[in-house]
Structure formats: structure tokens, C-alpha cells
ZAMARGU-4260 file (C-alpha; in steps of 0.2 Angstrom, whole numbers, plus 5000, padded with zeros to 4 digits):
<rodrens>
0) 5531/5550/5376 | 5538/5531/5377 | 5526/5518/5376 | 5530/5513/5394 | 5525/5528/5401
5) 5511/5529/5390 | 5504/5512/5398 | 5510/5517/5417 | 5497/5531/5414 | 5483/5521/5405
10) 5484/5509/5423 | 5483/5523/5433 | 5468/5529/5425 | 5460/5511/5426 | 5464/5509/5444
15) 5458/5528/5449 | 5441/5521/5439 | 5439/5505/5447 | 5442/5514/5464 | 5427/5527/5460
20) 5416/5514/5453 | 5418/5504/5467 | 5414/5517/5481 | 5398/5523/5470 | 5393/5503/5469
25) 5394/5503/5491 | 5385/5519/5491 | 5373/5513/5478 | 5372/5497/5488 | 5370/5502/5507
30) 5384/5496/5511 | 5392/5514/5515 | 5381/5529/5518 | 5382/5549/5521 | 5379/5545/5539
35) 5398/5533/5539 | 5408/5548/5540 | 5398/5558/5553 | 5394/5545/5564 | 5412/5539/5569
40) 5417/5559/5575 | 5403/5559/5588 | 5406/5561/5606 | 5402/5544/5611 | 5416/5537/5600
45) 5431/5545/5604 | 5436/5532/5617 | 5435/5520/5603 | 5444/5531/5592 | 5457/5535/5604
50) 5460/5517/5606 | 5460/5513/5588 | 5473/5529/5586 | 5484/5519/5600 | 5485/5503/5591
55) 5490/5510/5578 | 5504/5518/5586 | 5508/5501/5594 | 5509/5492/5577 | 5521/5508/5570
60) 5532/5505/5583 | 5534/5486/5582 | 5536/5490/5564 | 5551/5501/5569 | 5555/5488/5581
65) 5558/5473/5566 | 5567/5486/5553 | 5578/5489/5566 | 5582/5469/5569 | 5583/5465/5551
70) 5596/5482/5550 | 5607/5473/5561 | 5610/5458/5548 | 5620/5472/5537 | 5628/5483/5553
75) 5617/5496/5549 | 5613/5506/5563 | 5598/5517/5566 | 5588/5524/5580 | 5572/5520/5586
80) 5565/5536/5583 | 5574/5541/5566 | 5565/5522/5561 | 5549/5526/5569 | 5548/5544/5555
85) 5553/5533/5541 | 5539/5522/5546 | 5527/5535/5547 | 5532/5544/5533 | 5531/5529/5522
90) 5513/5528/5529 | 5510/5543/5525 | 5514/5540/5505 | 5506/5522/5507 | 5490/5530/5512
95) 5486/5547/5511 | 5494/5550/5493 | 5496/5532/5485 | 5502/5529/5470 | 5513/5546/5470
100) 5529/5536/5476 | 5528/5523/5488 | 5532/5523/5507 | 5546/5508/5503 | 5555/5517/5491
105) 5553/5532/5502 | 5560/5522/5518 | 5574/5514/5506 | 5581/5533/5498 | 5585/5537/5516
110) 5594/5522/5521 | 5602/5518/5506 | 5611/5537/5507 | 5616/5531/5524 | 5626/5517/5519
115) 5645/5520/5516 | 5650/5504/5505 | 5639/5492/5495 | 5625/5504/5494 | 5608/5496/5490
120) 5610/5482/5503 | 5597/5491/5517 | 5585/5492/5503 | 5586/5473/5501 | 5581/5473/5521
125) 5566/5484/5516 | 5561/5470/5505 | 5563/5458/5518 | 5552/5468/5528 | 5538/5467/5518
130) 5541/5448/5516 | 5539/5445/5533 | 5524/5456/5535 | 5517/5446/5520 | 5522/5431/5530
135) 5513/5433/5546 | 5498/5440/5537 | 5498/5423/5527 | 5501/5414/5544 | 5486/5422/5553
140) 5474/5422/5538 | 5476/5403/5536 | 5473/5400/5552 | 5458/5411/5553 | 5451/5401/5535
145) 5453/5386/5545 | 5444/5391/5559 | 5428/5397/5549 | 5428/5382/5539 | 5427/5371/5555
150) 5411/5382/5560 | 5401/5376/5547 | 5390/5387/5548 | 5377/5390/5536 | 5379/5409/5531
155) 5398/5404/5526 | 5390/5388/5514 | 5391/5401/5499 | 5408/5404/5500 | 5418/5388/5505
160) 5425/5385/5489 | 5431/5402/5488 | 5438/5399/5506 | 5447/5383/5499 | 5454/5390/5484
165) 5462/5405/5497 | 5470/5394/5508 | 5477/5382/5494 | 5484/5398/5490 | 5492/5402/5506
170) 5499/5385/5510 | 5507/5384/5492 | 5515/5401/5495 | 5521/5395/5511 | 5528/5381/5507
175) 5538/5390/5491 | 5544/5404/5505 | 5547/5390/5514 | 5558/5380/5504 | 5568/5398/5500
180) 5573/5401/5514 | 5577/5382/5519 | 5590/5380/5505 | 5595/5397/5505 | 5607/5393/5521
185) 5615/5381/5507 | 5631/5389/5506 | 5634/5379/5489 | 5616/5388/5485 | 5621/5406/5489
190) 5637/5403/5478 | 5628/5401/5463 | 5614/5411/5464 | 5626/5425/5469 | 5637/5420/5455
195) 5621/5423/5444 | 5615/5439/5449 | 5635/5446/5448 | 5633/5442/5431 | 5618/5448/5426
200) 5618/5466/5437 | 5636/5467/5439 | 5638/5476/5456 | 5626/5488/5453 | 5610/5494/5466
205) 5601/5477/5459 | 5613/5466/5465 | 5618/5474/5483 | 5599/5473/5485 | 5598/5455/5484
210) 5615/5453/5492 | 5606/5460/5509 | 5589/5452/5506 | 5601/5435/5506 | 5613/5443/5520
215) 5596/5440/5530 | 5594/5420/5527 | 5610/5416/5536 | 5604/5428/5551 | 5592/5412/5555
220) 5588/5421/5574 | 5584/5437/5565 | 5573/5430/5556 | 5562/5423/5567 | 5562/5435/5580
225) 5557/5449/5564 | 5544/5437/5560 | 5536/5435/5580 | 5537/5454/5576 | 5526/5454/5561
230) 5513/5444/5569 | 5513/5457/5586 | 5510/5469/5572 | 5495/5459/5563 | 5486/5458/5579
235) 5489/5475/5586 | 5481/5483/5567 | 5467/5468/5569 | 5463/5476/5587 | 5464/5491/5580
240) 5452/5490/5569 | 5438/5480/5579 | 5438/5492/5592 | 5430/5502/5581 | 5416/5490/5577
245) 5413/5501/5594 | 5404/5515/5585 | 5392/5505/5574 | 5373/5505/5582 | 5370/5488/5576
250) 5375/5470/5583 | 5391/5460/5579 | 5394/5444/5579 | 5407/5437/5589 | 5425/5446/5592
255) 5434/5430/5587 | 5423/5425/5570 | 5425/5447/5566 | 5444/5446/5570 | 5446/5427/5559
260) 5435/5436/5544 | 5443/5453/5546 | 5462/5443/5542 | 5454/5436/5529 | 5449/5451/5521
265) 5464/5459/5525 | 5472/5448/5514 | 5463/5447/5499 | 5462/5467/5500 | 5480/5469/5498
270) 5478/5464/5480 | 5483/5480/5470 | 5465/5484/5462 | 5465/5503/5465 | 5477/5516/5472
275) 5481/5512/5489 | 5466/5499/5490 | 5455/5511/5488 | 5437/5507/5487 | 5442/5487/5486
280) 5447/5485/5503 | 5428/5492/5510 | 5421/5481/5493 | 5429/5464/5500 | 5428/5469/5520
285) 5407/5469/5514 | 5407/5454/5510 | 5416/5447/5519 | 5407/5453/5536 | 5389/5448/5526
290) 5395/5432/5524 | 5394/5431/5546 | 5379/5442/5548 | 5382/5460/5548 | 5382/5474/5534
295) 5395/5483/5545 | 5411/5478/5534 | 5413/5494/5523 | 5411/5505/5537 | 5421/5499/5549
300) 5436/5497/5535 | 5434/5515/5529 | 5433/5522/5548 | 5451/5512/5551 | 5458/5520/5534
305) 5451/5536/5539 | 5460/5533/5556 | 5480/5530/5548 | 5476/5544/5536 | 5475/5554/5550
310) 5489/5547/5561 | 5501/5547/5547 | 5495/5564/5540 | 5506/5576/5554 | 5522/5567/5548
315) 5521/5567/5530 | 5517/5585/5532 | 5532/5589/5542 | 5540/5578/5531 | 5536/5588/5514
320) 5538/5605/5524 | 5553/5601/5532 | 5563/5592/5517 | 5573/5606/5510 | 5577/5595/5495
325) 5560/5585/5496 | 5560/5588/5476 | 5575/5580/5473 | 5570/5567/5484 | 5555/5564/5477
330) 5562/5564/5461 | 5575/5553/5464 | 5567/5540/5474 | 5559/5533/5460 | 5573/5530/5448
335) 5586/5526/5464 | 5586/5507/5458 | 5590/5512/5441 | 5605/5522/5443
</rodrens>
């Protein structure tokens, strides 16, 4: 066995630990109990979790909606619903069996197969996707750590240098995206970073994936239309999520201070601690909510993953029941980008 294998499996087990360490320290803690799981299936809560299961949706198909604009940078066609499976399969592999191959790679084996000439450019646009989703998370977190700094509010006293460091964080990354995609229209730019990259990956997958990635800095409209997308898509999950603050018993504090929290949150859990955020997510939404009065953070977080696991479970199912080559694909997906 190589050495890099070797150490992709000792990470894996690291992660799988941290996650159960950190689920048994909520437990342990209070911060999740038996009663999380039974309490959001009662009667009384299926309106909430109805709505929560219709967000979702909403986000998914927004989702479809901006793969499908960026797509057109690269005259790639693809219909609604065909984009709206890939989506939910690739949730399906984000969330309900992380770490096995991920939903991008997933998404990308599919359109990349699709592509008659220059093969690798739609993954590229896959990229993109996720840097526009980045982007509006940034965009709506640093907003929302503005706003709880101006409440000055004692209960956040604690954390406001934490709160500081976060957003000096988001506004460097911001501006360096920023400046990417400001001298990235440079034609004289694109020449030699292009003339860069030819010689380095010499026309290979590598280089027709940033080829499309830098297909979509000239597509200046594109671009910002996909990004008004992202945002629509942040907010819809956000909403999706509160409503279930719904099945709690115990008072909340405002929507707006829960939303600006819940983005922050949001965006620190997408740090890759465990598989899939695992146990992270809950361990940073619990703090996160304390810090404004409520001991609700953990279970409202695991109730929302519980909710796309079972949204995105029907299609991955279909999708690995269906797939009369799904072990090829599976195979292959992971090493597409190195053939």
C-alpha cells in the first residue's frame, strides 16, 4: 500500500473520530438529547417540517437554476430536470454517505461525458459553482457579523474578538476573489496565465477545467445573475432551517438575530473537521445560538440535516438502483481528473 493512501486512511479515521467525539461531548453536554430525534416526528410538527422539506426543494432548484446559467458560458446544454437529479444526487453523496465520493465529482462525471470536444471544461463550471456559493455565504455572513457587532449586546461580549477575526477573514477573502475576477477580464492576463497552465497540464482534463472556470470571467452578466442566484439559495436554506426552530418547546430570541447567528455558523461549519460536518456543524450552531440565549443550536442543526438526508435519500437510491454501471461510475469518478 503507498504512503498516500496510507495517510488518506489515517485522516479518515481522525475525522470519523473527531465526529464521534464530538456527538458524545453534545450528548454529554445537554446540548442534544434522546428526546432531539423523537420530538421533531410528532404530529404537531409536521407543518414545520413540511415547510422545512419545501425550502429545501426551493433552494435545489435555484441550485439547478445557476448550474444551468453558468453551463451556458461553455454552450453546454442541459435540462432543468436532468440538473435538478444531478443536484440531488450529488446531495445525496454530500450528505447521507460523505466522504465515499463527493456530490461535485458525482455532478462533474456526468457532464464532463456529455461534452463532445475540450472535455473537462463543465467541470470547471462545477468549480465556479461552488465559488459562487462560497461567495454569497461570505457575503450574507459578513453582513450578519456586522449586524451582531452593532447590538452590543452583553451575551456576545465573549466572543467579539472571535467575531472580528471572522470577518477580517471574510473581507480579505473577498477582496483576493475580488481582485481575481477584476483582472481576470485582462485579456493580456488570461494570455499568460493560459500560456502557463498549457505548459504545465499540456491539454489535458486539468487544463480544460480552468479553461471553463476562466470561460466564466468574461461572462461578466453570468456571473452576476449566478451570484443573485447563490444568495436566493442562502436565504431560502436559512428559512429552512428556522422554521424549524418551530418544534422546540423553549423560547427563541428574535428571527433576525437567529437568521444573522445561524449564517455565521453556517460559515464557520463548512470547515472540513469530520465527514460531511458531522457532529461540528451541531458543536458550532451550540454555541453559537448560547452566545444569544438559547441552548436550541445543536438540535435545530441536526433536525435540518436529518431533513436533507431524507430529501436527498429517494434520489440517491434511484440513483444506485437504477445506474446499470454505477460501479464504474463510482469507480471512475474519483480518478476522472487524472486520466
Amino acid at each position: 500500500m503507498d504512503a498516500g493512501r496510507v495517510w488518506k486512511y489515517i485522516f479518515a479515521f481522525l475525522k470519523i473520530s473527531i465526529a464521534i467525539l464530538i456527538i458524545f461531548y453534545l450528548f454529554k453536554s445537554g446540548w442534544l438529547t434522546k428526546k432531539t430525534l423523537t420530538k421533531l416526528f410528532r404530529v404537531e410538527n409536521i407543518p414545520s417540517l413540511i415547510m422545512s422539506c419545501l425550502f429545501f426543494f426551493i433552494a435545489q432548484g435555484l441550485c439547478t437554476l445557476r448550474l444551468l446559467l453558468l453551463l451556458k458560458a461553455i454552450d453546454l446544454p442541459l435540462r432543468f430536470l436532468k440538473g435538478f437529479k444531478l443536484v440531488m444526487v450529488g446531495n445525496f453523496f454530500n450528505t447521507v454517505i460523505p466522504g465515499m465520493v463527493g456530490g461535485d465529482l458525482v455532478k462533474g462525471y456526468y457532464l464532463v461525458k456529455s461534452e463532445k470536444e475540450k472535455r473537462g471544461q463543465s467541470a470547471g463550471i462545477i468549480l465556479m459553482d461552488r465559488v459562487l456559493g462560497l461567495l454569497a455565504l461570505i457575503f450574507i455572513s459578513g453582513i450578519s457579523i456586522i449586524y451582531l457587532l452593532l447590538q452590543k449586546n452583553s451575551i456576545l461580549y465573549p466572543y467579539r474578538y472571535e467575531s472580528y477575526i471572522t470577518l477580517a477573514v471574510i473581507v480579505s477573502v473577498s477582496v483576493l476573489f475580488g481582485a481575481f475576477f477584476v483582472f481576470g477580464r485582462k485579456q493580456r492576463v488570461r494570455g499568460k496565465i493560459k500560456t502557463f497552465f498549457t505548459a504545465i497540464f499540456r491539454k489535458s482534463i486539468f487544463y480544460y477545467l480552468l479553461e471553463g472556470f476562466g470561460v466564466l470571467v468574461k461572462h461578466y452578466p453570468i456571473l452576476m445573475y449566478s451570484f443573485f442566484v447563490s444568495i436566493l439559495i442562502q436565504l431560502c436554506s436559512l428559512s429552512g432551517l428556522l422554521i424549524l426552530g418551530n418544534t422546540v418547546t423553549e423560547s427563541l430570541p428574535d428571527v433576525i438575530t437567529l437568521a444573522a447567528v445561524s449564517t455565521a455558523v453556517i460559515m464557520v461549519g463548512i470547515i472540513p473537521v469530520t465527514p460531511g460536518n458531522l457532529g461540528w456543524t451541531e458543536f458550532i450552531a451550540a454555541f453559537g445560538w448560547s452566545a444569544v440565549g438559547s441552548n436550541a443550536g445543536a438540535a435545530i442543526f441536526l433536525s435540518w440535516r436529518i431533513i436533507t438526508v431524507i430529501c436527498s435519500l429517494p434520489w440517491g437510491l434511484v440513483f444506485l438502483f437504477m445506474a446499470d454501471r454505477r460501479g464504474q461510475i463510482l469507480t471512475h469518478t474519483g480518478n476522472m481528473f487524472y486520466k
